[in-house]
Structure formats: C-alpha cells, structure tokens
C-alpha positions in Angstrom: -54.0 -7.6 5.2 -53.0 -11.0 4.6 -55.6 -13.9 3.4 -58.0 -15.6 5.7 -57.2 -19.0 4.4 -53.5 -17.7 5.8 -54.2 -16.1 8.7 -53.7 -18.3 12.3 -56.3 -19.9 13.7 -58.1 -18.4 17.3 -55.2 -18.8 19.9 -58.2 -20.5 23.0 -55.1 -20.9 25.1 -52.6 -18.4 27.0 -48.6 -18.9 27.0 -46.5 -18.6 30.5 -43.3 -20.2 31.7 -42.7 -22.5 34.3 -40.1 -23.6 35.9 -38.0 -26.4 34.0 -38.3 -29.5 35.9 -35.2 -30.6 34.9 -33.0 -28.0 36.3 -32.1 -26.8 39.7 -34.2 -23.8 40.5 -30.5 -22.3 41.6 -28.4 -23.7 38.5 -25.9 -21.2 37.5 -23.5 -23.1 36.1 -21.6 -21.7 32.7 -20.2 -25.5 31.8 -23.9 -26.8 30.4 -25.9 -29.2 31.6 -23.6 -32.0 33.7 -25.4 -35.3 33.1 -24.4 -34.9 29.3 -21.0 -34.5 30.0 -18.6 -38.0 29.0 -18.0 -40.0 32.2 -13.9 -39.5 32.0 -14.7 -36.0 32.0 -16.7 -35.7 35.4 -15.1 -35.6 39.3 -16.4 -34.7 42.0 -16.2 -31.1 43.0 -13.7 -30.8 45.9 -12.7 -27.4 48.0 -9.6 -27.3 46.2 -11.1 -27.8 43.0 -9.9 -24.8 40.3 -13.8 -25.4 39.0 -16.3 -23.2 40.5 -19.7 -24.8 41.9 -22.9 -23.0 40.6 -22.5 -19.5 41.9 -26.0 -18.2 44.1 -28.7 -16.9 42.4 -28.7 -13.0 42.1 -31.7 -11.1 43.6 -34.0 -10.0 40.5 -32.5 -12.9 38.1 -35.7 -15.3 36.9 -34.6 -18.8 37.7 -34.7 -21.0 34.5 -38.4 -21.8 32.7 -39.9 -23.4 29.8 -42.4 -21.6 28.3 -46.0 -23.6 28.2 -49.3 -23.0 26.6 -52.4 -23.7 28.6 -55.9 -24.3 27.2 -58.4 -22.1 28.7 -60.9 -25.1 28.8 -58.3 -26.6 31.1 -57.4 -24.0 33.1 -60.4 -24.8 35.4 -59.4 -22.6 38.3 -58.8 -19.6 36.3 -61.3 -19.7 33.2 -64.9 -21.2 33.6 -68.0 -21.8 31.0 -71.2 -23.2 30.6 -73.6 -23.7 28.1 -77.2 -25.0 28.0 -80.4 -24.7 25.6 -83.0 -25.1 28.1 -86.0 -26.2 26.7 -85.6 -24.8 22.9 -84.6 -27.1 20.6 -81.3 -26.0 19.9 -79.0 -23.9 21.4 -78.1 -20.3 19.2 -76.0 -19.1 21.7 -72.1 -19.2 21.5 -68.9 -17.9 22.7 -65.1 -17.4 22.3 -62.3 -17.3 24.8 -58.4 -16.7 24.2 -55.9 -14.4 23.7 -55.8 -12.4 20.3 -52.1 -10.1 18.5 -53.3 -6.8 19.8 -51.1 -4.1 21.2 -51.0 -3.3 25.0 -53.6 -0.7 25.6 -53.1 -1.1 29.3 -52.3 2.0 31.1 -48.8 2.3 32.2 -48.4 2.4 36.3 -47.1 5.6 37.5 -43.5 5.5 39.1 -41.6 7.8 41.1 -38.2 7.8 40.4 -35.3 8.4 43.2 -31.8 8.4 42.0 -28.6 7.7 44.2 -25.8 9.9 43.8 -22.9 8.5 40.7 -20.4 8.5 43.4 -22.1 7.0 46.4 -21.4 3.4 47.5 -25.0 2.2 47.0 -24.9 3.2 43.1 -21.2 1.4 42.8 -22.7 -1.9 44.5 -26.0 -1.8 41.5 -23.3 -1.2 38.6 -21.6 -4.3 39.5 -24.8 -6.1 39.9 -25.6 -5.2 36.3 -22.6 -5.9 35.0 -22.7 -9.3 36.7 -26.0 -9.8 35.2 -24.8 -8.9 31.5 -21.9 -11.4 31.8 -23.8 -14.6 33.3 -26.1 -13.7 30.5 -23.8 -13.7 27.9 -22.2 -16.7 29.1 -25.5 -18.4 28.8 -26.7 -17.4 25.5 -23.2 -18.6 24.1 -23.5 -22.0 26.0 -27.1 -22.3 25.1 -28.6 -23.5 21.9 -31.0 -21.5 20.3 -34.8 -23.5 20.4 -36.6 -20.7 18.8 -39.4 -20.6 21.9 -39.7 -17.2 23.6 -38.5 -16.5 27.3 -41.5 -14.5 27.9 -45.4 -14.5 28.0 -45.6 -12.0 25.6 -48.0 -11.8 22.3 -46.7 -11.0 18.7 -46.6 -7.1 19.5 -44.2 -7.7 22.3 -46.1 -6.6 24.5 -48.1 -9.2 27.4 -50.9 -11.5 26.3 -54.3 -8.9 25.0 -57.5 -11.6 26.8 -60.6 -12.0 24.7 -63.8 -13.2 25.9 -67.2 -12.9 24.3 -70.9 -14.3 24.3 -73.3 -13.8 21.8 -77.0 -14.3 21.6 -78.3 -15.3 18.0 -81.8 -15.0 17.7 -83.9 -16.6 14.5 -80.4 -19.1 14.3 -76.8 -19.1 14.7 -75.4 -18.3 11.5 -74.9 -14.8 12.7 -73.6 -15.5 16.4 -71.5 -18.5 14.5 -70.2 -15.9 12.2 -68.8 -13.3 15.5 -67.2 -16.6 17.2 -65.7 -17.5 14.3 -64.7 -13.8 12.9 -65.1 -10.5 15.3 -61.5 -11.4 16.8 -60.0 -11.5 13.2 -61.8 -8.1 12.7 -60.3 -6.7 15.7 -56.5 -7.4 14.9 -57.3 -6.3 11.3 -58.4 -3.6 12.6 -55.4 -2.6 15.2 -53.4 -3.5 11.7 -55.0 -1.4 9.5 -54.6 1.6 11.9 -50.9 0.7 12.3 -52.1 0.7 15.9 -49.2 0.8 18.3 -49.0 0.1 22.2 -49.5 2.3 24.7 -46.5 0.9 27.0 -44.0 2.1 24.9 -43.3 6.1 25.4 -42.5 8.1 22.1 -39.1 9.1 21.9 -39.3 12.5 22.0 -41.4 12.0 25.5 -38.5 10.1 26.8 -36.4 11.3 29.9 -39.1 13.6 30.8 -40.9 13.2 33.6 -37.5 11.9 36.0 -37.1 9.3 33.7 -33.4 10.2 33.1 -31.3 7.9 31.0 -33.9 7.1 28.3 -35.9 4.4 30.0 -39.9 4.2 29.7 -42.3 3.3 32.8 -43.6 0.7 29.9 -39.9 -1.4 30.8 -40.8 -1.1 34.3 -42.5 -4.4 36.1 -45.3 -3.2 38.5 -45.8 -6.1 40.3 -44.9 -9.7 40.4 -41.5 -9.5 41.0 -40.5 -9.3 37.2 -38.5 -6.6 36.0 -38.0 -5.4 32.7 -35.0 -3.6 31.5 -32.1 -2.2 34.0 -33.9 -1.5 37.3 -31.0 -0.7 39.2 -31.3 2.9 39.6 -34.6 2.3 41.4 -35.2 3.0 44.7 -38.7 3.4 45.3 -42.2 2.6 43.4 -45.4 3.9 43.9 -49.1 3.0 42.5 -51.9 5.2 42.1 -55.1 3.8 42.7 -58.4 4.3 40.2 -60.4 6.8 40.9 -63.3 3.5 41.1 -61.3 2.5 44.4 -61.2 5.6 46.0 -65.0 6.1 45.6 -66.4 2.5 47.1 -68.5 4.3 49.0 -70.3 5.9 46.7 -70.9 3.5 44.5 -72.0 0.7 47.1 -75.0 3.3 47.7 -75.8 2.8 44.0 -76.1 -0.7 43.8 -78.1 -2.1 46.9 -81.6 -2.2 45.3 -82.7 -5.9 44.4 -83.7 -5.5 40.9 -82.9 -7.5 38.5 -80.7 -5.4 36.9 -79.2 -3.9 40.2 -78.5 -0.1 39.1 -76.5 1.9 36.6 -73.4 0.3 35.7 -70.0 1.6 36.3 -68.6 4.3 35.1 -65.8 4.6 32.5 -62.7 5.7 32.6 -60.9 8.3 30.1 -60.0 6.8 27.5 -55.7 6.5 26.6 -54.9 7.7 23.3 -52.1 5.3 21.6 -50.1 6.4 18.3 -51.3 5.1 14.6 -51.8 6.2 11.4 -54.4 8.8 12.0 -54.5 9.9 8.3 -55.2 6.4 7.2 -57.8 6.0 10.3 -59.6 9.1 8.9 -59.9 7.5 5.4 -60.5 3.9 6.8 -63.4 5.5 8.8 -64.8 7.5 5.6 -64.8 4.4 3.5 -67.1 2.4 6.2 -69.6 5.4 6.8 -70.2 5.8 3.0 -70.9 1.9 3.0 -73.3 1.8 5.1 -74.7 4.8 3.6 -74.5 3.5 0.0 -75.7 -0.3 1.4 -78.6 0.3 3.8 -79.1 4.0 4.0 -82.1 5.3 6.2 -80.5 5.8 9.5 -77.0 5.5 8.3 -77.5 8.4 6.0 -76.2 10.8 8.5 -74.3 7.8 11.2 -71.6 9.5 13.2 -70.5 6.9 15.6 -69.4 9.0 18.4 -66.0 6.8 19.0 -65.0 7.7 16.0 -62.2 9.8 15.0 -62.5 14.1 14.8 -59.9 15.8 13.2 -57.6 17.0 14.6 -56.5 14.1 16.5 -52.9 13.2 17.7 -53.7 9.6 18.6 -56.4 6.7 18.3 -58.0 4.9 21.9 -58.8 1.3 21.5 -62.4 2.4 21.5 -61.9 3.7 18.0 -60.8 0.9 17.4 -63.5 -1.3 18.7 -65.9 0.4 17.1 -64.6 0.0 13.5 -64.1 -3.7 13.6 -67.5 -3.9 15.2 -69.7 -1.8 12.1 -66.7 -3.9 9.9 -68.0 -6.8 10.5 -71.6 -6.2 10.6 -71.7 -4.2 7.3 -70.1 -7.6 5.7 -72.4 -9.6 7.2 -75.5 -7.9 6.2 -73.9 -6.9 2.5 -73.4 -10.8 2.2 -77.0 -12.0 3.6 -78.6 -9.0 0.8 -76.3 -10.6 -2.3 -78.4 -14.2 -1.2 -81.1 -15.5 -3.3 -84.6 -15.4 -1.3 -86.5 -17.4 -3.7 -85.1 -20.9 -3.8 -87.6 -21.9 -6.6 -85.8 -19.3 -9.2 -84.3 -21.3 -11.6 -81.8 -18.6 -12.5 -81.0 -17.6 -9.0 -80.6 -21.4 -8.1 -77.9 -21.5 -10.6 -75.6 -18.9 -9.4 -72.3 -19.9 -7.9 -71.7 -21.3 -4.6 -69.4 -18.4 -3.7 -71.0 -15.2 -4.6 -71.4 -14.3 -1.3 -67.7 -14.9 -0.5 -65.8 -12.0 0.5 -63.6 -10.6 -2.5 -60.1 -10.9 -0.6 -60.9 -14.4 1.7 -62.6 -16.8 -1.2 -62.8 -19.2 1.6 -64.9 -17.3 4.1 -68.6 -17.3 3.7 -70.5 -15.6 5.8 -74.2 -17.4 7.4 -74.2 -19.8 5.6 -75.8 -20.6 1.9 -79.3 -19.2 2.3 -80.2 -15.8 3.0 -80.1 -15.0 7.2 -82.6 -12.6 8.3 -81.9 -12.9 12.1 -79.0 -11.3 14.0 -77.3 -12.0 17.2 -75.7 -9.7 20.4 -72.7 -9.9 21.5 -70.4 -8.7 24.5 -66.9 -9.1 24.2 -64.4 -8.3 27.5 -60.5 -7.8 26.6 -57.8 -7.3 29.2 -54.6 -5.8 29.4 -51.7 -5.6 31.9 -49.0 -3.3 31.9 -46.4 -6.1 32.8 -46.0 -9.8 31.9 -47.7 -10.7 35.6 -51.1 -12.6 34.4 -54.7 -10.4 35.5 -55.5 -12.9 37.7 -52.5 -12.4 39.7 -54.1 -10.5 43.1 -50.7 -7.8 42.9 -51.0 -7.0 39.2 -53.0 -4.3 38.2 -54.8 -4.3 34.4 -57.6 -2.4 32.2 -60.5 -3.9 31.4 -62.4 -2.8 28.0 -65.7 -3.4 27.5 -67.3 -3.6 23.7 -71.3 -4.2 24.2 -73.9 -4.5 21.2 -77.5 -6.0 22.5 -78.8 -8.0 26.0 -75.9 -9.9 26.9 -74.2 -8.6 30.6 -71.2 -8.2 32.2 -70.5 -8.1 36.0 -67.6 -7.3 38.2 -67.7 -8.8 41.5 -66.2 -5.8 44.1 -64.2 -8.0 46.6 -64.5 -5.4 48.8 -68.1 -5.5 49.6 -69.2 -8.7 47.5 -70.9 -5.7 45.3 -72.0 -6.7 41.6 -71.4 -4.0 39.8 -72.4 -4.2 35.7 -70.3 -3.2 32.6 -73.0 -3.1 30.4 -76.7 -1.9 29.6 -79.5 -3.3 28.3 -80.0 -1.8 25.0 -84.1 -1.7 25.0 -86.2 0.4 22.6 -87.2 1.4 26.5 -83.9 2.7 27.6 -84.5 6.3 27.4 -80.6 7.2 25.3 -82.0 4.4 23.0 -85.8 6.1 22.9 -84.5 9.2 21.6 -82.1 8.0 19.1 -84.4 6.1 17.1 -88.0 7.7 17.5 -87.6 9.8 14.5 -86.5 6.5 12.1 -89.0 4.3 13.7 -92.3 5.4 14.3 -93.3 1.9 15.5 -92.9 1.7 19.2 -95.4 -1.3 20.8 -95.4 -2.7 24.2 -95.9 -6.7 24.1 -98.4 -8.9 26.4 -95.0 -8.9 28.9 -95.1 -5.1 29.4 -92.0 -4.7 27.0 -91.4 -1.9 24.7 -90.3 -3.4 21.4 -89.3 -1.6 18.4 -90.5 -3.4 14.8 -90.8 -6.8 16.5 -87.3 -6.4 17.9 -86.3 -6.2 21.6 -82.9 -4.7 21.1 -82.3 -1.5 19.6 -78.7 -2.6 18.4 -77.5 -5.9 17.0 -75.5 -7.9 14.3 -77.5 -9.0 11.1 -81.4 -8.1 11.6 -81.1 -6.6 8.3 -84.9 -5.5 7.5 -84.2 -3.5 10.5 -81.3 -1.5 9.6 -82.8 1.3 8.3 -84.8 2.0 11.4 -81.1 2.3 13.3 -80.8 -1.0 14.2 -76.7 -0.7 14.3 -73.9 -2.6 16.0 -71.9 0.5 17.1 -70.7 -0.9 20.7 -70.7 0.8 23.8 -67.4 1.2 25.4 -66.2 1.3 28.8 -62.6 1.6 29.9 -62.3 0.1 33.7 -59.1 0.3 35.2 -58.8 -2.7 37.6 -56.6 -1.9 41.1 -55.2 -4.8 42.3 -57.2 -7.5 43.9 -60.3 -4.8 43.4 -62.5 -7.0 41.9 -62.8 -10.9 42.4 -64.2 -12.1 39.0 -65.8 -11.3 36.3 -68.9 -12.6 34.4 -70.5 -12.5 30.9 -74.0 -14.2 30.7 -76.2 -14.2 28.1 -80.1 -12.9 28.3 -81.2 -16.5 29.3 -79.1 -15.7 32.9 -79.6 -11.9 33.4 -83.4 -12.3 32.1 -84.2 -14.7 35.1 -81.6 -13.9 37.5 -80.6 -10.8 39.0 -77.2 -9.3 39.2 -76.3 -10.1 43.3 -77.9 -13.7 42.6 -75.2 -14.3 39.5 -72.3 -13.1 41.7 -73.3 -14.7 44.9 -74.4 -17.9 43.1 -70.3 -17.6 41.8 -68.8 -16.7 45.3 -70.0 -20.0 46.9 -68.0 -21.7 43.9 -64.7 -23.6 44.5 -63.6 -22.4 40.8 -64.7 -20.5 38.2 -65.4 -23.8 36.4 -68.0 -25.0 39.0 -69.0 -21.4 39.2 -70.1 -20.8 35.4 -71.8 -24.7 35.6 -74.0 -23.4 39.2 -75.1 -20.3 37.7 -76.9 -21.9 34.3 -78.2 -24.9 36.5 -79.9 -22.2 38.4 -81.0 -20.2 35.9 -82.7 -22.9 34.1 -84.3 -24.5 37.0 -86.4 -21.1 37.9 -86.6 -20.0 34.4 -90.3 -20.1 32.9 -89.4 -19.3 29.4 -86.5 -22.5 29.1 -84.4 -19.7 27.2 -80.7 -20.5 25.9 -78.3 -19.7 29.1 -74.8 -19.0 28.5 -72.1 -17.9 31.6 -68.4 -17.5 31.8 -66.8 -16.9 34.8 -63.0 -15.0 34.8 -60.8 -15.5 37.5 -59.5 -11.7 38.6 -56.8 -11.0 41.3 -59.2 -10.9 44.2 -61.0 -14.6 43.6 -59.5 -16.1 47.2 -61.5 -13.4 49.3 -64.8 -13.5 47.0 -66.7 -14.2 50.2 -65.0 -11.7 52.9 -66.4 -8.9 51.6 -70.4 -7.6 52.8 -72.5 -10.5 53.8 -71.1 -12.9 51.2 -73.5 -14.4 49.2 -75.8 -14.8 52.6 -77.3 -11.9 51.2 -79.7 -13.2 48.4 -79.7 -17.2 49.5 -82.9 -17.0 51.2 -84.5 -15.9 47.7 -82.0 -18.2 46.1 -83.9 -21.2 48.2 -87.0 -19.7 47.8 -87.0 -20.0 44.5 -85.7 -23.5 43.5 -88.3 -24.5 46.0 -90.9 -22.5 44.3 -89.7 -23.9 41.0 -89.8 -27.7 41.9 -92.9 -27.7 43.3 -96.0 -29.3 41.1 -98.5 -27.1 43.1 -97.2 -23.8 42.3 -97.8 -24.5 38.5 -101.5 -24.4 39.1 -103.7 -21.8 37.4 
C-alpha cells in the first residue's frame, strides 16, 4: 500500500465524454482535420474528384468525444446536498460524494445468445462490418496523435466509474465524522487492494465459452443498454434482461410500507450477495490480524467478535460485503487505537512534552487521526456505492446497476419506487431497542435505561454501533456495517436519499420522498427537505440530505398519489410550527 502523503486526493467529480464541438458528429474522414491543411493544398470536392468525402457513419460506431470531468456539486440535476446546524452551535455533521478505484462489483446482465449460421448471408454482411470497423480504426489511430486522455468513462480498474456517497453523524464533535470524510474511502480501496480484489464483469477463463458464449467472449464485454457496445457484437442477434426479484414482487412489498410511521416499515430486502475472485489466503490472514487487534486493543466484547461478513474457510471468492466490512472495523480500530495513545491530562508536564506525532499512523506520518487531544465521541455513518455493468451512467432510465449499502448508526437511506411513489428504506435504526441489537449486547452491557423521551439507551448511548465512542467499546459498541445488496432494474426506482438523524428523527420516510418528488432537481430537492426539517423540528438538531438522481427521476410523481399523499400533514405542520400560539404550555 503506497503512502498517504502519495496517494490521490478524493476524485468529488465523475468523468464522461461528450461530443467534440469541434467536429462533425458524422466526420469520417482518414486525411485529418481539413482547416489545418495549407491553403495550396485544399479544393473543393467535386463528383469527379479521386478523393473520397467523409464516408457515413456505421451503425454501432460512437461518433467522436472528448472526455470531461464534472463536479458533483455542479452537476445540479443529477447530484443534490444540503447542509444545516439548526439551532446548535455548530454543525458535526458531514459528508462525501465521488467516485472512488474500486472494481465493478455490479452483476453482469444475462444474455441469450443466437448465432447465425458461418455460411449464411446475414453472418457474411457482419464480418465485413467488422472488418470495416477494424480498418477505419486503424486508419484513425495512425492519423491521430496520441493525447494520453481515455476514450471511455471508465475508473483505474477498467471497469465503469464505482459511485460513493456517505453522511455521517458525529456526536460530542467532528473529529471522528471529519476523520470518515476525509479517510473511509481510502480504507475502502485499500481494502479492495489488499484483497487483490478483482471485478466481477470479467469471467475467469476457464468459465469462458460456457454458457453459449462460444468464441471466448464474456457477458462483462457486452453493453446492456445505452447503445454502447463493447467488444465484437456482431454475432448478436437478440438480448434479453432479467428483472430483480424486488420488481417482480411490488406487490408485496407496497403492502409493507403503507403505515405512516416515521420509519415507514422494514426495509428492503437484500439480495445474494456475488462472489468476485481475490486472494482468499491473504483475505483469511488480513481478517485474523484485525480480529486479534481488537481483541488485544479493547477486548470485552471483541474477545470472541466474529463479524458475520467475514470470510469461512473454504471459500472460492470474496463479495464486496467482505470487503466493506474490513475497511469499516479498519478504520475504526485506528481511530480508537490513536484517540487511547492521547494524553488525557493536559497539565502533565511529561505527557505535554511528547511529540506532536505519536498518534500518527506508523506507515502515513502525515495522517493524524481527531485531532491533537484525546476524542471521546464517535460519529455514524452510511455510505451508498453504485455499480453498472456497462459504461451507461446509473442515472440513465435504460441502464440497469447494484446498489450496496454499508450502514453503522442512525443515519437512513431511502429508495423512491417510481412505480408507486413508495419510500422504501435501506437501512435500520441501530437502537439498544431494536430487538437483533437487544440480544447482542444484553450479556456485555447490563445497563439498559429508558430516557425522559421514552428511549432505550445503552450506557448513555443511543446507538448500539458507531465509530470512535471508545469507553463504550467493550460493551459491543462496534462499527461492523450492515450490508444490503439491491439490484436496481431499470428506471425501478426514481432517487435515492441519505439523511442524517436530524431529517429521519423529525420527518418520516413518505414525507422525505414526497418533499423530493415535488423538486425540479435533486439540488432544490436536498435544499426543501432540510428547510422542512428544521422548520418543524423542536430539538434544532444538525440536518444533513443528499439527494441521487436514479434512472426513473422524470416520472417521480406518476406513480400512487404523488406526493398528494402526505401534503396535508406536510401543511399541517409548518403551520403548526410557525404559529406563536402553539408554543404555549
């Protein structure tokens, strides 16, 4: 693992081509570009001419582009945020949005294959395509000079841009929820690194021309949707998509989330999860190295920690769950290791006079971790990363893509169903009153009190998992995240949200979505939905909401009632919340 002072910094922007401006959309000409030519050395082009014009642009040839990158703060109709303190006196919340060097761990889309016959016309018609194809592009490349920029939307793996978006809620300050903006993402790709983690687009050789994949081509090389194609796709006739079991079965989960509580329901189910091929050896010694850590650094609960994403022998491949979950305990362990090496006692003359590094990291010397005085507090976090099986963005409404969910703490996700207008959540609360929670730490923590609000807390704490909150750790306080794998149809689901507790603590679920749909973009979306929150909030908490433009975001309001459904409560409320006369007691 190389340095952190060397590593790159947090890519907040996404790359895709565009068309060059410059150029013809249907410029096929091999001589170069004409306006640099001398002027003895033009004429104009004439029937007779022995020069051929630009011959027409072949079907399935991508006309010329210029690769672009595109901040996600500008990208207003595709990525939105919003940010406000409320009435505390500073904000502890943050975030992180971008793209991060992680393999594909989308799931490749099935394909039926149907062949034409060697000798048949149609199969003699492709062939000359193809070879068309490889001469134009060889006249090209040897016309063209090289300008070292990609010709693709592709991340350092090769594979299409990995999406990372996270909140987290510090609590007691922001050293810790700095330290995950700043960090978890490095932690993640030094984790896919360490794992020798590879994607799960490309097919193994010996898996290769199984499956009526004759000839040695992989469904990885083969372009769902969007009209880009990779590799030779002239032997294919016909394409077919499954759909996700979660589109098949709308109707049952629409009869799960129609109650108006604030958290409306269980959240969605996950999907199995895709093994991908790494160093499982290494993995297995990786993962034995961390558990003895935590065992040798905190102890307690940890003594006998098994996180359950964790690798079992034997084991032919590692899910990006596994994954998740090391970078996650990673990056806590460091964290807590480094507030426990801080002096508490500022008035110790031979603490004060230890050096200003020593709680550095060995192998980054420049990366200290919360700051120079000793952190108590913690933070949550969720974190959303997508993945498509094809350069074709998520937010394209043909282009299917896997959605994985890593979630330590309070902080939400929702999916807006475009369907019915459904919000349907990716996460639970993880409350010493959840009853998985309950049993997992009532025999470390015999401590369980319910507060003036009618909350169960555990030790002081609301959440049962977190980063930091290192007097805690023994009693289980752990940041191993829960993982769901959501494979996203097409145009299945309109947008997603991640809000922080001062949203999903005063708001329900419908009123976040339906508070989005009446948005013109995801930008005005993220700004409505904390305006709202704090303007009916009693407690003035932090609020934090980003808003993620998916494939279905034009028909967010066809589906049910729209957002009809909760605006009479929505009304209510901001009524009920501006008027002086409610207020008495």
């Amino acid at each position: 693992i190389c340095p952190y002072s060397s590593r790159r910094t947090f890519h907040d922007y996404f790359v895709t081509h565009l068309p060059s401006s410059s150029l013809h959309p249907d410029s096929r000409s091999s001589t170069g570009i004409h306006h640099q030519l001398p002027r003895s050395a033009s004429k104009p082009h004439t029937p007779t001419s022995s020069s051929d014009p630009s011959p027409a642009p072949l079907i399935g040839v991508s006309r010329d582009t210029t690769v672009v990158r595109i901040p996600l703060r500008s990208a207003k109709h595709h990525f939105g945020v919003s940010v406000s303190r409320g009435t505390r006196p500073y904000n502890e919340d943050t975030y992180q949005a971008g793209v991060i060097e992680l393999p594909a761990f989308a799931k490749p889309t099935p394909i039926s294959l149907i062949r034409a016959s060697a000798s048949s016309p149609l199969q003699a018609f492709r062939e000359g395509q193809r070879k068309q194809r490889e001469r134009q592009r060889q006249q090209e490349q040897q016309n063209s000079e090289p300008n070292g920029e990609g010709t693709s939307a592709e991340g350092a793996y090769g594979d299409p841009q990995v999406f990372y978006f996270g909140v987290f809620d510090g609590h007691g300050g922001t050293e810790c929820s700095g330290f995950l903006r700043e960090s978890l993402h490095d932690y993640i790709e030094d984790a896919a690194r360490k794992y020798e983690l590879k994607s799960s687009l490309r097919v193994p050789q010996e898996e290769q021309g199984k499956d009526g994949k004759g000839g040695g081509e992989s469904g990885a090389n083969v372009s769902t949707s969007g009209g880009q194609r990779g590799g030779d796709q002239s032997p294919i006739t016909k394409r077919e998509r499954t759909v996700p079991s979660s589109m098949r079965s709308q109707e049952i989960q629409a009869e799960a989330f129609k109650s108006e509580k604030t958290h409306s329901g269980p959240p969605i189910s996950s999907e199995p999860a895709v093994p991908q091929e790494a160093n499982v050896e290494h993995a297995l010694q990786l993962q034995a190295s961390l558990l003895k850590g935590w065992r040798d650094t905190v102890g307690g609960y940890f003594r006998r920690f098994q996180p359950s994403a964790f690798l079992r022998p034997p084991s032919n491949g590692i899910s990006i769950a596994t994954t998740l979950t090391y970078a996650f305990l990673r990056a806590d362990l460091d964290f807590v290791s480094a507030q426990a090496r801080k002096s508490d006692f500022e008035s110790d003359s031979v603490l004060s006079d230890a050096p200003l590094n020593a709680s550095d990291i060995l192998d980054s010397p420049s990366r200290q971790i919360g700051g120079p005085k000793r952190f108590k507090g913690g933070s949550t976090c969720s974190t959303a990363l997508i993945s498509t099986p094809s350069p074709t963005p998520f937010w394209h409404p043909a282009s299917p893509s896997t959605l994985v969910v890593a979630h330590v703490g309070d902080t939400r996700i929702l999916l807006c169903r475009t369907a019915d207008g459904v919000a349907v959540a990716a996460t639970t609360d993880h409350h010493p009153g959840s009853a998985g929670e309950g049993e997992r730490l009532r025999k470390y923590a015999a401590s369980f009190v319910t507060d003036s609000f009618g909350e169960e807390r555990m030790s002081g704490l609301a959440n049962t998992r977190a980063f930091g909150d290192m007097q805690s750790k023994r009693l289980g306080v752990s940041a191993e995240p829960e993982i769901r794998r959501i494979e996203l149809a097409p145009a299945e689901y309109s947008f997603l949200v991640l809000v922080s507790d001062g949203v999903s603590g005063t708001l329900s679920d419908q009123e976040i979505v339906d508070v989005v749909k009446e948005a013109r973009t995801p930008e005005q979306g993220a700004r409505d939905v904390v305006t709202f929150a704090t303007e009916v909030s009693s407690e003035g908490d932090n609020a934090t909401c980003l808003v993620v433009r998916l494939g279905g975001w034009e028909r967010r309001s066809e589906g049910g009632v729209g957002s009809i459904g909760t605006r009479e409560t929505r009304e209510w409320r901001r009524q009920d919340a501006t008027d002086p006369r409610s207020r008495r007691t």
